[in-house]
N, C-alpha and C positions, 0 to 999 in steps of 0.2 A: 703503485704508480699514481700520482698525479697531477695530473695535466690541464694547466690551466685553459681557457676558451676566451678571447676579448672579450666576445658581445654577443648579443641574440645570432648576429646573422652566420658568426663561423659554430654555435650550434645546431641551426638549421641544418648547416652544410653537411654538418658531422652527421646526422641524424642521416639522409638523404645517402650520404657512402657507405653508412652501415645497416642500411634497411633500404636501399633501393627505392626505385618508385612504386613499389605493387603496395597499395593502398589496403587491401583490403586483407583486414589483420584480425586473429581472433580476439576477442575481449575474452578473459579467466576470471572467474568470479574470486573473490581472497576469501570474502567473510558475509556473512547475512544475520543480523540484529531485526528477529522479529516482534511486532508488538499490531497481532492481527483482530482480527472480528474470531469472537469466541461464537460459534454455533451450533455444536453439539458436543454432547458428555454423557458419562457413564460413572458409576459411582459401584463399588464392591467392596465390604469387608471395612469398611472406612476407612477408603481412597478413592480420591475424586481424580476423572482421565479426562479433560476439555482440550477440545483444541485451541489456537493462539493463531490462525492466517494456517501455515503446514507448519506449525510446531504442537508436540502434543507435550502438555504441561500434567505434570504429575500432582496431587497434594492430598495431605495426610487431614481427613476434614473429621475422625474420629470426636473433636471438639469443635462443632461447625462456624461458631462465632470465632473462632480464631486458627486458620487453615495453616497448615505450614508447607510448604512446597518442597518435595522430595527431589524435585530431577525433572527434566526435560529434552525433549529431545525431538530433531528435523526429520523429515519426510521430501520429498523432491518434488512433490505437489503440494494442493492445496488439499486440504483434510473433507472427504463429503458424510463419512461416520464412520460414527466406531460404537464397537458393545463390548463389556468385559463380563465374562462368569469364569469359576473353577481357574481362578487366578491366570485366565488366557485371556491377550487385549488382541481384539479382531479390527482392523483399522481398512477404510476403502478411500484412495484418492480418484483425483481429478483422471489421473492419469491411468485407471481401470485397473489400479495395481493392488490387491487384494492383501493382506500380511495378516499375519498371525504373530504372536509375541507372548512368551513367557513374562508375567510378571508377579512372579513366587515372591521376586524381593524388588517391590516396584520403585527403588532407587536407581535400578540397573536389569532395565529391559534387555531380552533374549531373546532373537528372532529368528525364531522356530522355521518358519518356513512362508514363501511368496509365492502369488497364482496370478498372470496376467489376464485378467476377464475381459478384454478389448476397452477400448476407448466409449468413453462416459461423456455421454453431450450435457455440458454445465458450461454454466453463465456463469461468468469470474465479475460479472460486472455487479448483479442483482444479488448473488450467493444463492440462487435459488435450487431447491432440496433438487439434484438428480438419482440421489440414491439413500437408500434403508439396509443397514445391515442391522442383526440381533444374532446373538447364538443361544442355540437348545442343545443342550446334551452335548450328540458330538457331532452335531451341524449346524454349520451357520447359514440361514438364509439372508441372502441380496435380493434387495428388490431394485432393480435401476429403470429410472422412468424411460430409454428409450429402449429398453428390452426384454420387460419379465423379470420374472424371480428366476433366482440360479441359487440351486442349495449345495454346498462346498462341505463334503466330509474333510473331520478334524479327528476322527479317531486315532490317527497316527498323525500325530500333529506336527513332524517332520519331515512330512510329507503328505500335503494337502491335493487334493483331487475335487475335482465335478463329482457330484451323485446324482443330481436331477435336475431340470427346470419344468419354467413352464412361460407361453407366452399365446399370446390371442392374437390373431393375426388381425381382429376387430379395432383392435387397440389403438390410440393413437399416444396415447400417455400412461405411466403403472404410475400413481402416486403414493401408496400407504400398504403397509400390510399387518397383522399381527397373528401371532401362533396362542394356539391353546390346547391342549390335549391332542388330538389326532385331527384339528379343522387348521386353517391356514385361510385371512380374510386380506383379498388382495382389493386397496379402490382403485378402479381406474376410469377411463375416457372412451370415449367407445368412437369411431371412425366415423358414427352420426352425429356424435357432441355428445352422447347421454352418458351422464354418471353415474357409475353404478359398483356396488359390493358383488365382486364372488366368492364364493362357500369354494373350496377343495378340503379334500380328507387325503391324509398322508400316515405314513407306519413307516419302519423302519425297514418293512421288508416288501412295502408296496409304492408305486409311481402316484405324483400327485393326479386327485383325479377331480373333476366340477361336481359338485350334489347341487349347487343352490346359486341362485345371482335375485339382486333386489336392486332397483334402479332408485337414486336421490335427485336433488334438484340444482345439488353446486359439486362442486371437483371435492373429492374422497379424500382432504389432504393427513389426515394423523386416524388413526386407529387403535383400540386398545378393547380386551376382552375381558370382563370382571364375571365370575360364573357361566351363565346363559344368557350375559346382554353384553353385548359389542357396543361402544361409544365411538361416535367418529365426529371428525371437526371437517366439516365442510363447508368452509369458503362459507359465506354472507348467510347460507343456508343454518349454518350454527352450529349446534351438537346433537348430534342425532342420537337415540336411544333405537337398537336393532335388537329383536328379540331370535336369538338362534338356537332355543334349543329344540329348534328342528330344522336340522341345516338345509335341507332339501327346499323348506319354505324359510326362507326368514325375512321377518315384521315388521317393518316400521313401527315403533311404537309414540314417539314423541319427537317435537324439535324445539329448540331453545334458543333463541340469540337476541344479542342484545348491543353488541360493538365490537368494530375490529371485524378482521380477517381470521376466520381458525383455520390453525393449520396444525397444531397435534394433542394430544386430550392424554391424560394418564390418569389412572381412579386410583384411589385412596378412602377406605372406608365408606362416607354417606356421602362423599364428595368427587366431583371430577373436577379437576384443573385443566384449566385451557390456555394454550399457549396462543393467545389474538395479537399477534405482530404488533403493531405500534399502540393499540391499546393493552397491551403487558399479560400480564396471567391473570384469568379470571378461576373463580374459586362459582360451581352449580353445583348447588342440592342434587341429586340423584336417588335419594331416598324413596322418591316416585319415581320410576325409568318413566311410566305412562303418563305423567303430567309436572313435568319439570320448569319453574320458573326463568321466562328470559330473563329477568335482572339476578346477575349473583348478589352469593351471600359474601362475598368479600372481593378483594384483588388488589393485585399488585403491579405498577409502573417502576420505572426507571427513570430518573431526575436526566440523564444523560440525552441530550438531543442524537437524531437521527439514531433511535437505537431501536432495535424492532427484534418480537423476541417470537421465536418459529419452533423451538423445541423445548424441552422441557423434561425434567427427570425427576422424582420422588423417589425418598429413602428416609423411612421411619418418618420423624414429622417436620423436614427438610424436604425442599424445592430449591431444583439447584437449574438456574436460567442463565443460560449462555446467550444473554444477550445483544449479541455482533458486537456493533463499536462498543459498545458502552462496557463490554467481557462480560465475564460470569459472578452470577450475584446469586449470594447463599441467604433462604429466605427460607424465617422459620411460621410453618403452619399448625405449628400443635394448636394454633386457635385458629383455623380455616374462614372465620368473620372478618379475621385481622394480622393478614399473614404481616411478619413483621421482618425488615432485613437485618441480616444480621455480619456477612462480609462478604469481601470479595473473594473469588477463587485463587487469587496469587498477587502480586502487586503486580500493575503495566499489562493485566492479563489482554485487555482489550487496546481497540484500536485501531487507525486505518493510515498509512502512513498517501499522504498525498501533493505533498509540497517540501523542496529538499534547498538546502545552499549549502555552502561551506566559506570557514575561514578559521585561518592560521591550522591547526592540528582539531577543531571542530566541525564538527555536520548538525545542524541544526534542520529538524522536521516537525513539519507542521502536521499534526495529527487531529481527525476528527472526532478522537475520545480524551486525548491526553494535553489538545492545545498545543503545545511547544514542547517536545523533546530535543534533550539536547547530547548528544554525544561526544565522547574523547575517541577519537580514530588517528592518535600519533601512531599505534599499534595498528593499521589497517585490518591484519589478520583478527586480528581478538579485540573490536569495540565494543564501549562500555558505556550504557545512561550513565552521565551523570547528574541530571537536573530535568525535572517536568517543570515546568512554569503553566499554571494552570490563570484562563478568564473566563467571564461570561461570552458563552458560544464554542464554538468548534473553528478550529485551525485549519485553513484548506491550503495558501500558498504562503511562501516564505521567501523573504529579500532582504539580506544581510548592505548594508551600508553604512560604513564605519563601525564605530560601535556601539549600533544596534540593529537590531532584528526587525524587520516589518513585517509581522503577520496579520493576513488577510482570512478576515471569520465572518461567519452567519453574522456575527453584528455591526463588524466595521474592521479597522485597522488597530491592531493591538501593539506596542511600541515598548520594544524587551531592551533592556541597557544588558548590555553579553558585552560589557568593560571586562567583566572578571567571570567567566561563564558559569561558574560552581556556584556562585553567589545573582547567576539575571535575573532578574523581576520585570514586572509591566513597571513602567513609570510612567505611558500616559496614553491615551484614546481616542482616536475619532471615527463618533458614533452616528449615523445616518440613515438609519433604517432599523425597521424590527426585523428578528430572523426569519426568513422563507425565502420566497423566489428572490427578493433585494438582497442582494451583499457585496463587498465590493471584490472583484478577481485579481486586477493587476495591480503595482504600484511600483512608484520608480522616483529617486530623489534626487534630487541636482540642486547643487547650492544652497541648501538648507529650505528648499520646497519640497511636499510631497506632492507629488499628483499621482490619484486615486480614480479608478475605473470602475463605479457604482453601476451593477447591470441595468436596470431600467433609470436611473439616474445621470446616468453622464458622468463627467469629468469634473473633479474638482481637484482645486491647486490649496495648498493647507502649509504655509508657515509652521516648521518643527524646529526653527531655533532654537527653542528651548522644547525639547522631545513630552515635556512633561505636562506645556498647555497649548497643544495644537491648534492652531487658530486658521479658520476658512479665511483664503482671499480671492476666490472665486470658481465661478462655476459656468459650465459647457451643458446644454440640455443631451442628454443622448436620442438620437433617430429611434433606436428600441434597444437594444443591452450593449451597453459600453464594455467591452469584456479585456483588453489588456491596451494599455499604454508605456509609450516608451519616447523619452527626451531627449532631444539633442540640441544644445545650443538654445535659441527662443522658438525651435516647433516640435511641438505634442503630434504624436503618432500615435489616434485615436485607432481602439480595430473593435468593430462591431459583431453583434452577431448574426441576428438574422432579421427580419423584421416582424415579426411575431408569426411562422412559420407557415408566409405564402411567397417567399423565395420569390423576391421582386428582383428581377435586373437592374432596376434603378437604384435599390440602396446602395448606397456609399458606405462599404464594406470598412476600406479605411478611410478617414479623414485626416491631413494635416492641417495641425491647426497654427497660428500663429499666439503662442500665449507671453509674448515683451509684457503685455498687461495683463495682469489676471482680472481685472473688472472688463476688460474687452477683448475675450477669445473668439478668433473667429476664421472660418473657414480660408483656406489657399488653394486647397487642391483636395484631390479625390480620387481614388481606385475602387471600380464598382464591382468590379469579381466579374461574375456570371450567373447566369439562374444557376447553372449547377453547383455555384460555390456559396451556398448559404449559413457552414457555422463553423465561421471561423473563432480561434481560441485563442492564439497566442501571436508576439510580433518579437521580433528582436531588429536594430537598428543597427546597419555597420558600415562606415564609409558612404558610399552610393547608392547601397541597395537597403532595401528591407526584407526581411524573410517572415513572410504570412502563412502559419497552418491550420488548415482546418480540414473537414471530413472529406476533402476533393483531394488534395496533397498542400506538398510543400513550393508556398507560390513564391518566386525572386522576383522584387519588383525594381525596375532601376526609378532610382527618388533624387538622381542628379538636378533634375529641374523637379521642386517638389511641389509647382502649382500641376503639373504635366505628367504625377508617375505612368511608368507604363510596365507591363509582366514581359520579365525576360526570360525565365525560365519558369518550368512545372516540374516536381518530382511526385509520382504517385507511388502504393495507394494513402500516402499520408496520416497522419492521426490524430493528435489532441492535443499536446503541451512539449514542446522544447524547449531547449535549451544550444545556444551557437560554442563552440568550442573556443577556448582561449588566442588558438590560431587563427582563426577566421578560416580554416580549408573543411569544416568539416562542421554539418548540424548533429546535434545530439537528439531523435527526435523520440519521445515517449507515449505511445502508439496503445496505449489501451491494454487490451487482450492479447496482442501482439508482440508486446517485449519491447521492447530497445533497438531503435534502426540507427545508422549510422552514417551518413548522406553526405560525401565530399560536392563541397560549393565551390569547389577553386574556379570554377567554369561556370559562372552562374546562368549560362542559356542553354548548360547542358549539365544539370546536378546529376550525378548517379548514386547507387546505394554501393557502401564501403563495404558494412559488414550489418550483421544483427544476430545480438543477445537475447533470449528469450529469461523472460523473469517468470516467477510463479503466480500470479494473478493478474492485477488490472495494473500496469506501468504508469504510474500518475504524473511523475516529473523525474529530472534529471539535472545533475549538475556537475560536471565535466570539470576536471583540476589536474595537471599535468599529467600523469599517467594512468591518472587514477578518474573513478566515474561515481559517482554515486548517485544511487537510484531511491526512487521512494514507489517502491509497490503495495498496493493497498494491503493483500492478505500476505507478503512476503517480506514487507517492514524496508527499514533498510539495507542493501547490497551494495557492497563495497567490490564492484571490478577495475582488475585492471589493462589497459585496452594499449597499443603501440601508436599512437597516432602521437607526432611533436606536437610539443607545446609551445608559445611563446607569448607571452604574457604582454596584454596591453589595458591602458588604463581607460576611462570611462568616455570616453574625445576620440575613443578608437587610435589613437596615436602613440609610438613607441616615446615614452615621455623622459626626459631626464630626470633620475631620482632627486627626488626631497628629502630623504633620509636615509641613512642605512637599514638593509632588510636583509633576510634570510631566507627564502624558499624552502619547501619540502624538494627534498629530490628526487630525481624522477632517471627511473623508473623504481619504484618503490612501493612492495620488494624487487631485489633486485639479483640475477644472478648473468653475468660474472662483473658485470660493471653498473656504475651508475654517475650518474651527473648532478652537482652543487652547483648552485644559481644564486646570487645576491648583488646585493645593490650598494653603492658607496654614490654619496651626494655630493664630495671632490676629492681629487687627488690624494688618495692614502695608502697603507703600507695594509695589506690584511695576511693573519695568520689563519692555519685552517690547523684545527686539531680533531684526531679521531680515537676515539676510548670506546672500551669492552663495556658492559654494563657490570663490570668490577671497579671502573675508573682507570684501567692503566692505560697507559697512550698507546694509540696502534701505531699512528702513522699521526707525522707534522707537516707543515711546510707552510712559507710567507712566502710573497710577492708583491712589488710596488707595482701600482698604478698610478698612470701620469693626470690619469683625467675620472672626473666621473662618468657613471655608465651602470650598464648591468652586466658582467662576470661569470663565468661559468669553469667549473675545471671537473676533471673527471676522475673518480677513485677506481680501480680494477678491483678492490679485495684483499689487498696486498696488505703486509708490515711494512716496515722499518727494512729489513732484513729480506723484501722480494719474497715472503713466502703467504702463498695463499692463507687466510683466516680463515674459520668454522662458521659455521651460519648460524644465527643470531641475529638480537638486536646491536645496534651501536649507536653511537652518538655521536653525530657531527658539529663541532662550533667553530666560529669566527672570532675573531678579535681585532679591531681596528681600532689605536687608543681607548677613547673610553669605554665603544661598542662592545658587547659581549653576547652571543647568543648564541644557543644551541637546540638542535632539533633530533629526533631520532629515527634511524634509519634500520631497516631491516633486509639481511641477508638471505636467501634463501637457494640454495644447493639444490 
């Protein structure tokens, strides 16, 4: 069957009689494309186990300068460690859920068996370590920083059990542990603040018990035991040198620092390697435990901004650093003066996915290691990279307008031609600042102007008629961080942040500005929030209202008189970056740690919550397209759900506009079972034919119709043949034909 629709409003209708008005509708995830912060690994037999965000990437590093990637595979969290020996990968998520895995033939993991150890308090935001797993023999000890060590028999590895813990009820934090013959060295926190090493002794056939505790001067964060001397990295305090072979007593013998934050230490011959977060791997003489030099004898960074590296694994004269965003970097130390790199753990291994758009059959993400990712999602279910476009600096927000890409980075605005997306490049830059707390957040184009939202800079308006030499034609001082902008017509909708974080009543949270001139921008009006409303993030503009969020909620402002806005509505508890849905009835809001909310506006003095998606770590941005949503989560990449809310498509003026050319829509809902709905546009009165084929090419189903006028069009397919009888689920292919027009998109079946 199908059945043609005039125009937007009898698909509303349609939409409305066959989903009623109960709004709140689940969203189903289709497909997740991750490309996360690499931050721990394990290396056995020459294979290398790192995570990727919660995927764990397999690769065969037997030749370490040139790694080849066996397999990969997702977890439902985010990954906090893993160890492998005796060809068993032990893996502990976010979500306290413990696994064991055969990997005899690590192309095709086997998973033996799962233990839920309760709920793990981690920061999805920082990545910061809540837990340590390792295995000995046929036990794996967990160290989770809000509860102890918990040691998990694996001798029947099909069925894993508790055999012991331990915990201090002193404690306020476990951070480190390491095993060595029959001692067991836990660092933690102690309920006064004091950092301190304890000594336990354990056997196979006795309880862990205390022999010895030695108190340091900063947090216990990494651990390792080379004969009778314990190495620990602590915090500012350095590398300590503990002498235990007398566990009852054990020595401080030395401390060593020099840069950076330590937080885990591994030895290797004359040498310990430290993993110092943002200052990289440092390489200490240890040949003296009792007088060890602060400056190393070599070490190693990371070219990659914001990349901070906290663990660290040695195998033979290989350093394998899971360096968050920046992934994992294979570094060779057979000369420990001059460790040298030598590759990465997988291609795309690292990354943060934090700013998302789409257009036509692509999703384009701004990434904090990779820049511009660009994917093919004609397939929703199974997308695919197909283009990094790399600049100087890191990719934080993404805004498709025409064709090209505005990405917004630590250096400025970077300007992607995505004419032909398998072939985008930069073609041109505007640059304003060096990387740190300056860069710019929002930006938004109208008429061949960009205006750009510089945090402690202000407003600037930049001439991109020609995309390739951006040229300034004015500028707006900012109050303190200019943080997103948005145009309509001649006024700039400045939204501030805070004013250097003494939450004044009087700033003028937004500004509208008047910019007819760009050499004379200048204030009309103003909405000051509240003391309570200090860091605001994002604005979008629609018709009469404005939609402001920040850490208070989602504020509706009516902007009818826009020297005079006033707040019409509050939705709490709010979050960090949205996105307004194609309808106008419904915010898409991206709430951090929290997931994906879903906030019907139709009522703007009474918004409520529709529905909410939970993602796998920090939900950065969103970008909402007919039936479909896609997410950019920092350590979950991209997530492609699909959610029930109508769609109805309006152009940049907020107004239902008469086509200028013929178009094609994805349809929606898509996948789709048992029906779904075609949408397009004709610019005047024509005859359009719709044809449907198998991905063999043979026709399913045809049919034409005239149209007397132009518009936009809608008709509806059930599934059906030629012949009234149901298809098989699949892909297929929908195209149009109107005279010269010819186009076709693909659509997916699912039973």
């Amino acid at each position: 069957m199908l059945r043609y629709l005039p125009n937007r409003i009898s698909w509303l209708c349609l939409f409305v009689l066959l989903h009623g008005l109960n709004f709140a509708q689940d969203i189903t995830l289709l497909s997740q494309l991750v490309n996360g912060s690499a931050t721990v690994s394990a290396v056995d037999n020459g294979i290398l186990y790192f995570d990727s965000g919660n995927k764990i990437v397999i690769s065969n590093v037997s030749t370490p300068q040139s790694p080849v990637v066996l397999g990969s595979f997702l977890l439902d969290a985010t990954i906090l460690d893993l160890d492998v020996e005796f060809e068993q990968l032990a893996i502990l998520d976010a979500d306290g859920l413990f696994s064991l895995y055969s990997v005899f033939v690590p192309e095709m993991p086997d998973l033996l068996d799962s233990l839920s150890i309760g709920p793990v308090e981690f920061d999805p935001i920082f990545d910061t370590f809540a837990a340590e797993i390792s295995i000995v023999g046929s036990k794996v000890f967990i160290l989770r920083e809000d509860s102890g060590l918990l040691v998990i028999d694996i001798s029947d590895p099909e069925n894993v059990q508790v055999a012991d813990s331990y915990i201090d009820i002193s404690s306020t934090g476990y951070y480190s542990f390491a095993i060595s013959d029959s001692l067991v060295l836990i660092g933690r926190v102690t309920s006064d603040l004091i950092s301190v090493v304890t000594v336990l002794q354990y056997s196979d056939e006795s309880n862990l018990e205390v022999v010895g505790e030695v108190s340091l001067g900063d947090t216990p964060e990494g651990i390792t035991i080379a004969g009778d001397i314990a190495y620990i990295a602590a915090g500012q305090q350095g590398i300590i040198s503990l002498d235990i072979n007398n566990p009852t007593s054990p020595t401080i013998l030395d401390d060593a620092y020099w840069d950076g934050w330590y937080t885990q230490v591994e030895v290797f011959g004359d040498y310990a390697y430290v993993a110092a977060d943002a200052a990289g791997m440092l390489v200490i003489d240890i040949s003296q435990p009792n007088n060890m030099e602060d400056t190393p004898v070599g070490f190693y960074v990371s070219s990659e901004e914001y990349s901070y590296l906290q663990y660290l694994t040695l195998d033979d004269n290989t350093a394998y650093l899971p360096y968050g965003l920046g992934g994992l970097k294979i570094v060779d130390i057979s000369d420990p003066l001059a460790p040298t790199y030598l590759a990465d753990g997988s291609p795309n291994s690292g990354g943060s996915a934090f700013g998302v758009d789409y257009k036509n059959d692509f999703v384009y993400l701004a990434d904090w290691s990779n820049d511009l990712t660009i994917v093919d999602v004609s397939d929703p279910v199974n997308p695919a990279i197909i283009r990094n476009v790399g600049f100087d600096g890191s990719g934080k927000k993404v805004r498709i307008f025409g064709d090209y890409a505005y990405v917004t980075g630590s250096y400025g605005v970077h300007i992607v031609d995505i004419s032909n997306p398998l072939e985008a490049s930069v073609v041109g830059e505007f640059i304003r600042s060096e990387p740190g707390s300056i860069y710019p957040h929002g930006v938004d184009v109208k008429d061949d102007k960009m205006y750009v939202s510089f945090n402690a800079m202000g407003l600037y308006v930049v001439d991109v008629s020609n995309p390739e030499n951006p040229i300034e034609l004015g500028h707006f001082d900012a109050l303190d961080w200019a943080r997103d902008v948005v145009v309509v017509d001649s006024l700039a909708y400045l939204l501030n942040l805070n004013d250097g974080g003494s939450f004044s009543e009087a700033l003028q949270y937004m500004q509208i500005l008047n910019i007819s001139d760009p050499n004379n921008i200048y204030e009309i009006g103003n909405w000051t929030g509240s003391r309570n409303y200090a860091w605001s993030n994002n604005i979008l503009v629609r018709d009469a209202f404005a939609y402001v969020l920040g850490d208070k909620g989602l504020f509706i402002i009516d902007i009818s008189d826009p020297t005079n806005p006033v707040t019409t509505g509050v939705w709490n508890p709010g979050g960090w970056n949205f996105r307004l849905s194609e309808d106008g009835n419904f915010a898409f809001i991206a709430k951090e740690g929290a997931g994906l909310k879903v906030v019907d506006v139709s009522n703007p003095s009474n918004p409520s919550l529709a529905t909410t998606f939970s993602t796998f770590d920090y939900c950065a941005d969103v970008a909402p397209r007919d039936s479909l949503v896609y997410i950019a989560d920092a350590d979950g990449g991209l997530l492609i759900a699909q959610h029930g809310f109508a769609p109805v498509s309006i152009n940049n003026d907020h107004e239902i506009a008469t086509p200028l050319s013929f178009g094609l829509d994805q349809n929606f809902p898509n996948p789709f079972n048992p029906s779904t709905t075609i949408q397009y546009s004709i610019p005047f009165s024509s005859q359009v034919e719709l044809n449907i084929y198998d991905m063999k090419g043979r026709l399913i189903k045809t049919d034409s119709v005239e149209h007397p006028a132009a518009g936009v069009y809608s008709l509806n397919w059930n599934g059906t043949d030629m012949a009234g009888r149901s298809v098989p689920s699949g892909m297929y292919i929908f195209q149009i034909i109107s005279g010269e027009f010819n186009m076709s998109r693909k659509m997916v079946l699912l039973k």
